[in-house]
Jmol script that loads the backbone (N, CA, C; Angstrom):
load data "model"
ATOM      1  N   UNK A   1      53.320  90.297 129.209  1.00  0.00           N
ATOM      2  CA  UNK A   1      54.417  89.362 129.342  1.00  0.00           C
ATOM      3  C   UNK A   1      55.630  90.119 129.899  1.00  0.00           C
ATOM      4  N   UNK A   2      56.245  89.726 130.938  1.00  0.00           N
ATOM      5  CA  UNK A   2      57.474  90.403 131.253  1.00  0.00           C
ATOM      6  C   UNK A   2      58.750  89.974 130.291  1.00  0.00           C
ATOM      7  N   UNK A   3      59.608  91.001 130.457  1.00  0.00           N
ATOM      8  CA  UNK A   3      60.586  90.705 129.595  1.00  0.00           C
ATOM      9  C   UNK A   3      61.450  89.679 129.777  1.00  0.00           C
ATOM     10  N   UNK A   4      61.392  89.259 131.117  1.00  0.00           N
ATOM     11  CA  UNK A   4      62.390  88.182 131.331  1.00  0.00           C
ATOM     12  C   UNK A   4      61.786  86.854 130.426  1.00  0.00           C
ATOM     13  N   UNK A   5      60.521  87.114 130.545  1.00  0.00           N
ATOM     14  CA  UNK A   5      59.712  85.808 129.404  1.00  0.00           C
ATOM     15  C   UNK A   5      60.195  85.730 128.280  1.00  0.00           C
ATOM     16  N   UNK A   6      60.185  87.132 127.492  1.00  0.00           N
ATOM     17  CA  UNK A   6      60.620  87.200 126.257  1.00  0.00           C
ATOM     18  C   UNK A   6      61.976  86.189 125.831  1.00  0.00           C
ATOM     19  N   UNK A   7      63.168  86.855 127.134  1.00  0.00           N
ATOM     20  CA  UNK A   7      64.242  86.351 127.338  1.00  0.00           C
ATOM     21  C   UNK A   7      64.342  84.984 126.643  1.00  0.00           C
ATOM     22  N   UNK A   8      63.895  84.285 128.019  1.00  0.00           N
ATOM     23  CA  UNK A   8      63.639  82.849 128.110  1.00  0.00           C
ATOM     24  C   UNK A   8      63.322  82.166 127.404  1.00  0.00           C
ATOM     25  N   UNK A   9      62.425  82.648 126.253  1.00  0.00           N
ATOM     26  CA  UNK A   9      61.652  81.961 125.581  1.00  0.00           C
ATOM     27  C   UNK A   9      62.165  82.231 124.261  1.00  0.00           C
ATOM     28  N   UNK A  10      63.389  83.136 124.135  1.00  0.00           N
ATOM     29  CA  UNK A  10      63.786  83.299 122.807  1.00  0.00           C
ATOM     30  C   UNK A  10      65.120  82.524 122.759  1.00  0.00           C
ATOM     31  N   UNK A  11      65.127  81.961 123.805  1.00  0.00           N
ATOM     32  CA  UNK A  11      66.226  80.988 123.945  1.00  0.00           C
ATOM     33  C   UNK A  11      66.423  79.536 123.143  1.00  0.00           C
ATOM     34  N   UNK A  12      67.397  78.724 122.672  1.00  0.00           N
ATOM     35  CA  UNK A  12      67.523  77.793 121.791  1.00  0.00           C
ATOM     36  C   UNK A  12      67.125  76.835 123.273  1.00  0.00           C
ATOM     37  N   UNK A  13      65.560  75.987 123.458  1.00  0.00           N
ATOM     38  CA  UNK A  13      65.702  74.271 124.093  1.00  0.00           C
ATOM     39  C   UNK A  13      64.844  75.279 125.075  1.00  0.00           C
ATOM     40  N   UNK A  14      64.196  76.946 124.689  1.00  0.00           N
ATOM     41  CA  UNK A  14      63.431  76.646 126.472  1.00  0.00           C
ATOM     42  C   UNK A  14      62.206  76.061 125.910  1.00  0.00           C
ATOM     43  N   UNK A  15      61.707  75.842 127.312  1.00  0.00           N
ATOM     44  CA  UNK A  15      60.319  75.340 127.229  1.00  0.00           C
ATOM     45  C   UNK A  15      59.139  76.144 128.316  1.00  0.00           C
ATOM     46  N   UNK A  16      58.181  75.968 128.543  1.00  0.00           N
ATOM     47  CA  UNK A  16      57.439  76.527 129.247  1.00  0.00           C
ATOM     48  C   UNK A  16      57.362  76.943 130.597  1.00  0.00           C
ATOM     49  N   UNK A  17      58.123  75.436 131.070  1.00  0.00           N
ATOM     50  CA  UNK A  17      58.889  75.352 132.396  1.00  0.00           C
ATOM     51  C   UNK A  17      60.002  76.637 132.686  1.00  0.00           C
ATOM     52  N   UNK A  18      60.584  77.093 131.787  1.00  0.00           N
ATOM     53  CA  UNK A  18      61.697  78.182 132.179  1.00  0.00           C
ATOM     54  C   UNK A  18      60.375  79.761 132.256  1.00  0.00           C
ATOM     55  N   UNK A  19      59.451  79.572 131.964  1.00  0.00           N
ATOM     56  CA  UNK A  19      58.642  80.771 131.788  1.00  0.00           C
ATOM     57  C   UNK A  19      57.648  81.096 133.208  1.00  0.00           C
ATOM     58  N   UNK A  20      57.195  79.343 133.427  1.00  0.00           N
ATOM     59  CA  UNK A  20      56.751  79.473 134.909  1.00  0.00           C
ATOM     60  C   UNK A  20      57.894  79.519 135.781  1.00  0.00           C
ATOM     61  N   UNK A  21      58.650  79.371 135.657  1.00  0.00           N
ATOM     62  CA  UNK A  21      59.768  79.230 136.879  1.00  0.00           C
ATOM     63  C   UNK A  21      60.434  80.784 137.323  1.00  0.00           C
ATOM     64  N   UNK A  22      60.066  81.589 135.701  1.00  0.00           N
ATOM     65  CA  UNK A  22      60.563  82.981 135.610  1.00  0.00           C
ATOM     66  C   UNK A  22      59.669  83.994 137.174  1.00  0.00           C
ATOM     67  N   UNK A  23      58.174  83.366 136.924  1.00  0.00           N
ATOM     68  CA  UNK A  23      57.280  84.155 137.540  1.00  0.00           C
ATOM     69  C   UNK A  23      57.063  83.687 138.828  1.00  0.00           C
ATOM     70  N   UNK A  24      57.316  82.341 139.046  1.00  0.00           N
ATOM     71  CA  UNK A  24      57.878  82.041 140.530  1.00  0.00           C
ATOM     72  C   UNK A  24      59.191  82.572 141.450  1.00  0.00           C
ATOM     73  N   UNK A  25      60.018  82.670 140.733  1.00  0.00           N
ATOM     74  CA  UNK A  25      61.028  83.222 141.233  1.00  0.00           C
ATOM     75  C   UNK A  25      61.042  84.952 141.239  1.00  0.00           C
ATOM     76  N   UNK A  26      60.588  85.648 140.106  1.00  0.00           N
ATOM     77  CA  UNK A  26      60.137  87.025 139.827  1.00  0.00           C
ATOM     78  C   UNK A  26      61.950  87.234 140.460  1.00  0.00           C
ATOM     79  N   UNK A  27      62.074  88.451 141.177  1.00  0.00           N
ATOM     80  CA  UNK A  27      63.375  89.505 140.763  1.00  0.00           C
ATOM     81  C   UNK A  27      64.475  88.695 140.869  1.00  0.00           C
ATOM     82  N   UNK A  28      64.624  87.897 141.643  1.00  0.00           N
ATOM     83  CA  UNK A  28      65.829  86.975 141.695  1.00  0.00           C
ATOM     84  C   UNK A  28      66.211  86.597 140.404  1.00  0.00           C
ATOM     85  N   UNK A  29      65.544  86.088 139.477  1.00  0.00           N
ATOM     86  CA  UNK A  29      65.846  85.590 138.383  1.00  0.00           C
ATOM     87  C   UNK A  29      65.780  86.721 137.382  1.00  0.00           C
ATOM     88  N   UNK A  30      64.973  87.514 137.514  1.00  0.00           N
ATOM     89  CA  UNK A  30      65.270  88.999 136.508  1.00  0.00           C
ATOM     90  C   UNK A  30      66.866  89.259 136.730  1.00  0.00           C
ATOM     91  N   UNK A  31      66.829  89.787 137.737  1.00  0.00           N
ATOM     92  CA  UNK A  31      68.493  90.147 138.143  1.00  0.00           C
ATOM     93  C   UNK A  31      69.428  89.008 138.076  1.00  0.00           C
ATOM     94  N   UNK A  32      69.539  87.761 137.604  1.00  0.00           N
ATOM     95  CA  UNK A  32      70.131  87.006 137.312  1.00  0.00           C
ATOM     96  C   UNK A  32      70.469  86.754 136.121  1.00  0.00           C
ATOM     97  N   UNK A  33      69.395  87.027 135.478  1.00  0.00           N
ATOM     98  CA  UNK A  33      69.727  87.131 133.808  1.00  0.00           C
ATOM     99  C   UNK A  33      70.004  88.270 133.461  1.00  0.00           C
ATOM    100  N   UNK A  34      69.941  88.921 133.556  1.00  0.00           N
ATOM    101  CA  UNK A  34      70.261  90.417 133.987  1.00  0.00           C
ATOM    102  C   UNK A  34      71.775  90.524 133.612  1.00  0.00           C
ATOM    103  N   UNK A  35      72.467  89.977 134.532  1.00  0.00           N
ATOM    104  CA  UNK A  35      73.848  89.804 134.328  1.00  0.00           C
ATOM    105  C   UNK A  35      74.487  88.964 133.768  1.00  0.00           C
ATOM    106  N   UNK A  36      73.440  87.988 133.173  1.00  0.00           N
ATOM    107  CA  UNK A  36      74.211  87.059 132.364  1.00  0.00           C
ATOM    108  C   UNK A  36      74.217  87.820 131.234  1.00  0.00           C
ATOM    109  N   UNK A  37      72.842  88.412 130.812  1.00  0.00           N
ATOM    110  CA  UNK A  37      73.423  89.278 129.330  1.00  0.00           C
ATOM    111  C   UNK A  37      74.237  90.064 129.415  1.00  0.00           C
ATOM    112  N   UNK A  38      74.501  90.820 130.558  1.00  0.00           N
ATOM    113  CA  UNK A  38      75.253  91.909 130.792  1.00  0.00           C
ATOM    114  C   UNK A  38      77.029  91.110 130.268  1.00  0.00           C
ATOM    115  N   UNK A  39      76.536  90.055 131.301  1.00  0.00           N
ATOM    116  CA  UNK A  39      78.045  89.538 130.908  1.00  0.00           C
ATOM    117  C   UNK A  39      78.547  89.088 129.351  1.00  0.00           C
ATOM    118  N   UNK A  40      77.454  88.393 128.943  1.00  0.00           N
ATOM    119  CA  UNK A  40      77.420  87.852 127.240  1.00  0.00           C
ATOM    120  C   UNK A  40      78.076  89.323 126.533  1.00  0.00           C
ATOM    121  N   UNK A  41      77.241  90.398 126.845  1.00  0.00           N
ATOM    122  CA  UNK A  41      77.254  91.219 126.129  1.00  0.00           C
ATOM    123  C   UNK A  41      78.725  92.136 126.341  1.00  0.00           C
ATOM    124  N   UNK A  42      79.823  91.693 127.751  1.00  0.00           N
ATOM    125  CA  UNK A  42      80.487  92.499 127.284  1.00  0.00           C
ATOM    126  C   UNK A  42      81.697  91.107 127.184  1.00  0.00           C
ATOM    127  N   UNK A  43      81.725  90.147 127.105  1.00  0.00           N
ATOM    128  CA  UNK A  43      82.190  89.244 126.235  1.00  0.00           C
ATOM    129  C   UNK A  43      82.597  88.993 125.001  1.00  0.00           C
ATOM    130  N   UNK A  44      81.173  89.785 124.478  1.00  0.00           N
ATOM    131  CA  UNK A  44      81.050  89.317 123.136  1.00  0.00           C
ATOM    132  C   UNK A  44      81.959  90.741 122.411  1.00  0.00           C
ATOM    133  N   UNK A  45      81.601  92.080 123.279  1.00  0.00           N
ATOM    134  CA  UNK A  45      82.371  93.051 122.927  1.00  0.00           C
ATOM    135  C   UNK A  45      83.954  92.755 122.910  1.00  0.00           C
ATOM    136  N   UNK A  46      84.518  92.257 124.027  1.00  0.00           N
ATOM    137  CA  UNK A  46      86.014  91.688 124.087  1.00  0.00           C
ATOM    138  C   UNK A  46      86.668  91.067 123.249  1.00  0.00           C
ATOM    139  N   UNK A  47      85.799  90.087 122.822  1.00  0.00           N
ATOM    140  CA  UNK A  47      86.224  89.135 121.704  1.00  0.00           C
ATOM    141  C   UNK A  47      85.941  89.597 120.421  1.00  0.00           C
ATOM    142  N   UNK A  48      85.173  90.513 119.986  1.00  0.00           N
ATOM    143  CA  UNK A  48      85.248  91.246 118.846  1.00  0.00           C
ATOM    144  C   UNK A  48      86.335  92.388 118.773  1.00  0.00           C
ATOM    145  N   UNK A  49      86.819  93.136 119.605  1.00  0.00           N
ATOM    146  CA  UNK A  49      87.655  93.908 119.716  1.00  0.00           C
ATOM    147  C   UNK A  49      89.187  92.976 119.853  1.00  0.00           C
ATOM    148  N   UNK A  50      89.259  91.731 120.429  1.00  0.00           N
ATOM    149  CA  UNK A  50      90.113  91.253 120.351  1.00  0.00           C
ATOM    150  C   UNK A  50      90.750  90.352 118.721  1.00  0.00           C
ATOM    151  N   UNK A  51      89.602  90.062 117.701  1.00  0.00           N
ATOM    152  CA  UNK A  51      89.459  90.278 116.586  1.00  0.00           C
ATOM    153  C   UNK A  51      89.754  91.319 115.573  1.00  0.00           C
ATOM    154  N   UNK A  52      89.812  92.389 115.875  1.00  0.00           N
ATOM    155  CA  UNK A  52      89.985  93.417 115.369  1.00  0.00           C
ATOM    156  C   UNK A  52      91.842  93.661 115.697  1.00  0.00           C
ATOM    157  N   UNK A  53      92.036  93.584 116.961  1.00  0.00           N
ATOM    158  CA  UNK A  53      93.387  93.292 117.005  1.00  0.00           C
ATOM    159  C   UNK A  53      94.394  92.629 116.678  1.00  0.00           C
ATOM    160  N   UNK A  54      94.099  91.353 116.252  1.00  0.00           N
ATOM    161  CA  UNK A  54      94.699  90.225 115.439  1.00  0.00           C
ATOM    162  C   UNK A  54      94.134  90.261 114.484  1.00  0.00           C
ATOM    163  N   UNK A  55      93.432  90.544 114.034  1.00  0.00           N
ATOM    164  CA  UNK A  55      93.563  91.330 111.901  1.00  0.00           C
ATOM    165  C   UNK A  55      94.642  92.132 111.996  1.00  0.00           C
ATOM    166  N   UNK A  56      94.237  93.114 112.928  1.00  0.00           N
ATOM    167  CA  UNK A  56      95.448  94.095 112.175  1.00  0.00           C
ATOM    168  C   UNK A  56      96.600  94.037 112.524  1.00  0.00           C
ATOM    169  N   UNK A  57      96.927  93.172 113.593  1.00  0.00           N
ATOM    170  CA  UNK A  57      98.181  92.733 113.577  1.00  0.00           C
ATOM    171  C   UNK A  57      98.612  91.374 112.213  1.00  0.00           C
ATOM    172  N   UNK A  58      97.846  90.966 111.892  1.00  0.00           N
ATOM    173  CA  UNK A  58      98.142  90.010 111.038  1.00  0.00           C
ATOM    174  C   UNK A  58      98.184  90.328 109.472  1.00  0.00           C
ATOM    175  N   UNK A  59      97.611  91.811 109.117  1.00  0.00           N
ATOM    176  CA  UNK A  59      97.091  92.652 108.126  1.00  0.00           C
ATOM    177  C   UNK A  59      98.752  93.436 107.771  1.00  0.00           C
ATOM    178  N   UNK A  60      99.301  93.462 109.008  1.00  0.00           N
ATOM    179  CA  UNK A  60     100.597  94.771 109.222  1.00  0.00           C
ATOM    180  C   UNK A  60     101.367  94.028 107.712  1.00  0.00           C
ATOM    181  N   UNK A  61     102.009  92.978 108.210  1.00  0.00           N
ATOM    182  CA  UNK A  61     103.316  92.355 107.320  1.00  0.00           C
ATOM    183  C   UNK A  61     102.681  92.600 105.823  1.00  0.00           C
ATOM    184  N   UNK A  62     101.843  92.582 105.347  1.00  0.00           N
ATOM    185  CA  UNK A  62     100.798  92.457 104.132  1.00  0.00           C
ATOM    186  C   UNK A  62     102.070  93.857 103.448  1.00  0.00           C
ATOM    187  N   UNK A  63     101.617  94.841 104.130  1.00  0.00           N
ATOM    188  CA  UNK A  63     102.079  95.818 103.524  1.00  0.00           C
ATOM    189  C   UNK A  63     103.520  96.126 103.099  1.00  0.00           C
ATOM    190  N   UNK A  64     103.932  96.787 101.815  1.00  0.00           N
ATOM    191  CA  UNK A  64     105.421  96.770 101.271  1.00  0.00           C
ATOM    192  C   UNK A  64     105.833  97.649 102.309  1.00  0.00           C
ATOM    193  N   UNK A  65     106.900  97.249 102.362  1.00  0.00           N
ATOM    194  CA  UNK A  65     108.560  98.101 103.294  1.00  0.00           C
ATOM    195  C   UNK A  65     108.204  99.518 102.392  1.00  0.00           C
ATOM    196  N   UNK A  66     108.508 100.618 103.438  1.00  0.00           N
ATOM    197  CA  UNK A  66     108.661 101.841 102.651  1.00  0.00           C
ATOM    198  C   UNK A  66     110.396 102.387 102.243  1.00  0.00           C
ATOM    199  N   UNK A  67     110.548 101.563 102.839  1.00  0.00           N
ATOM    200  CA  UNK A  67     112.415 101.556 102.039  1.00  0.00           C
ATOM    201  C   UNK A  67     112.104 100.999 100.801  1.00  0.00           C
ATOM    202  N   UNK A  68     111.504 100.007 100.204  1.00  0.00           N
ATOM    203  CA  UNK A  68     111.971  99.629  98.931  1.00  0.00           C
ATOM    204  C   UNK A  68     110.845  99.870  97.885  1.00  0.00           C
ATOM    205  N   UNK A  69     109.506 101.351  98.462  1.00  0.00           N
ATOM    206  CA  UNK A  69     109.164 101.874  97.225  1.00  0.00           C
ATOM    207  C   UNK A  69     109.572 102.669  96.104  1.00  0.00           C
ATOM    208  N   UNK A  70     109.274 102.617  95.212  1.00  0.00           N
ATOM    209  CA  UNK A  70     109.878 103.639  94.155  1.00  0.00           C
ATOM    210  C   UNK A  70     110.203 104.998  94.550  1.00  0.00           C
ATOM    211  N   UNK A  71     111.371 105.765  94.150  1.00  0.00           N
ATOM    212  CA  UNK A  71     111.187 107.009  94.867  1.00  0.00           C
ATOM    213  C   UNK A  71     111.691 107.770  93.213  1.00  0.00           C
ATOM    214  N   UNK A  72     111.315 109.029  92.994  1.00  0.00           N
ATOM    215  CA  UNK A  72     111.646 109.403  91.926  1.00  0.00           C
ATOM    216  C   UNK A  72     111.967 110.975  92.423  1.00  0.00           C
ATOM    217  N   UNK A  73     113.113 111.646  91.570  1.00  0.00           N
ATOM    218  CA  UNK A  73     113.427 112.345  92.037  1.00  0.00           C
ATOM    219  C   UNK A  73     113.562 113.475  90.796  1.00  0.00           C
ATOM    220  N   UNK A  74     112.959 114.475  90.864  1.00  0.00           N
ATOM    221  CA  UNK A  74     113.245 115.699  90.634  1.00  0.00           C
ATOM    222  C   UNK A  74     113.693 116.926  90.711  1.00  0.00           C
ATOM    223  N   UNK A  75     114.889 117.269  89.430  1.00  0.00           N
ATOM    224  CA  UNK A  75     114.946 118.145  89.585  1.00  0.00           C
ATOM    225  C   UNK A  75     115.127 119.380  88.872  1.00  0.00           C
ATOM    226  N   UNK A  76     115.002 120.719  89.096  1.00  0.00           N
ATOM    227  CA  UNK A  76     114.876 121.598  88.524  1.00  0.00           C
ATOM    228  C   UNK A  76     115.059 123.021  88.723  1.00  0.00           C
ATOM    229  N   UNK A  77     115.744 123.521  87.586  1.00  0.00           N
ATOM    230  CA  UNK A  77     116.445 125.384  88.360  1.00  0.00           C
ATOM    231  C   UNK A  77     115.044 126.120  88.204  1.00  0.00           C
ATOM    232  N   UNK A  78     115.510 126.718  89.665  1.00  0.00           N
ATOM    233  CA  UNK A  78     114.305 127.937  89.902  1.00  0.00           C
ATOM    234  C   UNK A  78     115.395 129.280  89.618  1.00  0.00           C
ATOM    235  N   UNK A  79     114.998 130.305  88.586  1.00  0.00           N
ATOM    236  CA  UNK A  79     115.292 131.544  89.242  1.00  0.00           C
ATOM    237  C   UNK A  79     115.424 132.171  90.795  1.00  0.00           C
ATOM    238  N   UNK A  80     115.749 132.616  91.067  1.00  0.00           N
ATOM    239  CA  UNK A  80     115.810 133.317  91.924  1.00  0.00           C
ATOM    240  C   UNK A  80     115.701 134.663  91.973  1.00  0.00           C
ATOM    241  N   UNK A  81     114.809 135.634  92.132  1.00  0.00           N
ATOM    242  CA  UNK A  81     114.487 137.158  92.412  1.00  0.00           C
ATOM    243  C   UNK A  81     115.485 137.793  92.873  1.00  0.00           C
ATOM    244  N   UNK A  82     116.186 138.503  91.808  1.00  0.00           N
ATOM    245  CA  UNK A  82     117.272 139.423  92.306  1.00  0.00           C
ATOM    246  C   UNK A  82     117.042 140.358  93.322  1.00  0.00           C
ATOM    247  N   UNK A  83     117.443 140.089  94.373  1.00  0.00           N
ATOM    248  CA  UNK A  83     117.292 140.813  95.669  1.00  0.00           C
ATOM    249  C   UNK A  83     117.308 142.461  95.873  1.00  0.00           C
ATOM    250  N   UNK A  84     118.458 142.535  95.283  1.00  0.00           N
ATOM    251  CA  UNK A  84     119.020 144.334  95.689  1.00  0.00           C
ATOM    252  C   UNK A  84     117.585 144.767  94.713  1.00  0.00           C
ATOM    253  N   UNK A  85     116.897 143.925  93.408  1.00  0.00           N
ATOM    254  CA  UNK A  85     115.904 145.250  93.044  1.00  0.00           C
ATOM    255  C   UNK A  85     114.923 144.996  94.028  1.00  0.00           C
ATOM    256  N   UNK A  86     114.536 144.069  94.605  1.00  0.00           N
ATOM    257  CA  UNK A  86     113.482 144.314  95.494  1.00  0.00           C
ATOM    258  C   UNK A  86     113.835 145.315  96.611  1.00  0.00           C
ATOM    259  N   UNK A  87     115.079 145.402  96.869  1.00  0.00           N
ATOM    260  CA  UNK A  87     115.523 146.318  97.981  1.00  0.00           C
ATOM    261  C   UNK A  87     115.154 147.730  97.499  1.00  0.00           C
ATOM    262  N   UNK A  88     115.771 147.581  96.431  1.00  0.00           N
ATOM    263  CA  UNK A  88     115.378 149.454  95.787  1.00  0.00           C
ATOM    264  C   UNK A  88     114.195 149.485  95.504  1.00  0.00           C
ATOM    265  N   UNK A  89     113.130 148.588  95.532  1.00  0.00           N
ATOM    266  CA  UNK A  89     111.414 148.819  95.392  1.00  0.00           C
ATOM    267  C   UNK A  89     110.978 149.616  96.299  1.00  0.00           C
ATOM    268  N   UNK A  90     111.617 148.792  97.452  1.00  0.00           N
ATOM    269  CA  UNK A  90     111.196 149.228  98.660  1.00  0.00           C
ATOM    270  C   UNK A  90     111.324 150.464  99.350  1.00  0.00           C
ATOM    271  N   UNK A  91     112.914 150.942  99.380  1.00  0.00           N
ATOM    272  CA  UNK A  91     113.550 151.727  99.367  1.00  0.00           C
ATOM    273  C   UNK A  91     112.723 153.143  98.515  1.00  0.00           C
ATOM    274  N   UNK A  92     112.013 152.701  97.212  1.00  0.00           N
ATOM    275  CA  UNK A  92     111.380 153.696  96.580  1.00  0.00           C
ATOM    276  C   UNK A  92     110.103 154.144  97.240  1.00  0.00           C
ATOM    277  N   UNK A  93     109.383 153.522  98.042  1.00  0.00           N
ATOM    278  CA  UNK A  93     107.988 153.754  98.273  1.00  0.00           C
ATOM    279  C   UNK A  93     107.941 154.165  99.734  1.00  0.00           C
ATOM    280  N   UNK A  94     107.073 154.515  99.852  1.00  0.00           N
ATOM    281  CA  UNK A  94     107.380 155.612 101.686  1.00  0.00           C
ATOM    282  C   UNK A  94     106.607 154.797 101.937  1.00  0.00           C
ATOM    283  N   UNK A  95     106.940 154.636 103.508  1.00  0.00           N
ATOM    284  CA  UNK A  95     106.748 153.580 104.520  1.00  0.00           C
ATOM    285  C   UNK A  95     106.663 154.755 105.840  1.00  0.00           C
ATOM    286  N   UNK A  96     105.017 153.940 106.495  1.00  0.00           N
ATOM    287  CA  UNK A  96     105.084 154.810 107.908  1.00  0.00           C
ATOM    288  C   UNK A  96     104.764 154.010 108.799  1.00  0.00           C
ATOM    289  N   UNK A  97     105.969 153.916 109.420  1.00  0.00           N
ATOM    290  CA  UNK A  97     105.786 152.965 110.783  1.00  0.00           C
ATOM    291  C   UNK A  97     105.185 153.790 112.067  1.00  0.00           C
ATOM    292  N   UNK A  98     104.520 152.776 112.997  1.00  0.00           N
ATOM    293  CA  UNK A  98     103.569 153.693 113.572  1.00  0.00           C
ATOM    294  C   UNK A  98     104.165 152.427 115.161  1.00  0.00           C
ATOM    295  N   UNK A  99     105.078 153.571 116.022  1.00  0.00           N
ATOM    296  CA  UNK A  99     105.269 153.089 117.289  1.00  0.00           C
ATOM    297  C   UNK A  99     104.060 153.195 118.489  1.00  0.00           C
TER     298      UNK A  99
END
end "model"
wireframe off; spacefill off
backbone 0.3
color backbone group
């Protein structure tokens, strides 16, 4: 069975007539349906992607303002590492720089 049969025949209303007519006509009608799925198929891609775009445009407003979430604020003293002894650490331990 060629595939264009398959086609045809998996169609909603064909009848037998679209199956002989397939093999009378042979490539003309291959390549005709051919592009009709081609076309269905990137149709059907458009309009699903165009779906996907109007959700999420319609999804956006859903979400709270980030101005008026809770914000909490902390705070807290850090020490700070007295500097000059780290200086004299350093100052204590030999260092060889290599130009």
């Amino acid at each position: 069975m060629k595939p264009i049969n398959k086609f045809l025949s998996a169609r909603a209303g064909s009848s037998p007539l679209h199956a002989q007519n397939a093999d009378e006509h042979g490539p003309a009608l291959d390549a005709a349906t051919h592009h009709q799925r081609k076309n269905r198929i990137v149709a059907s891609t458009a309009i699903v992607l165009t779906l996907c775009a109007v959700g999420a445009a319609g999804v956006v407003p859903l979400a709270p303002d980030a101005a008026n979430l809770p914000v909490k604020t902390i705070a807290e003293e850090m020490a700070l590492p007295d500097l000059w002894k780290q200086i004299s650490a350093l100052d204590q331990t030999e260092q060889h720089f290599v130009r």
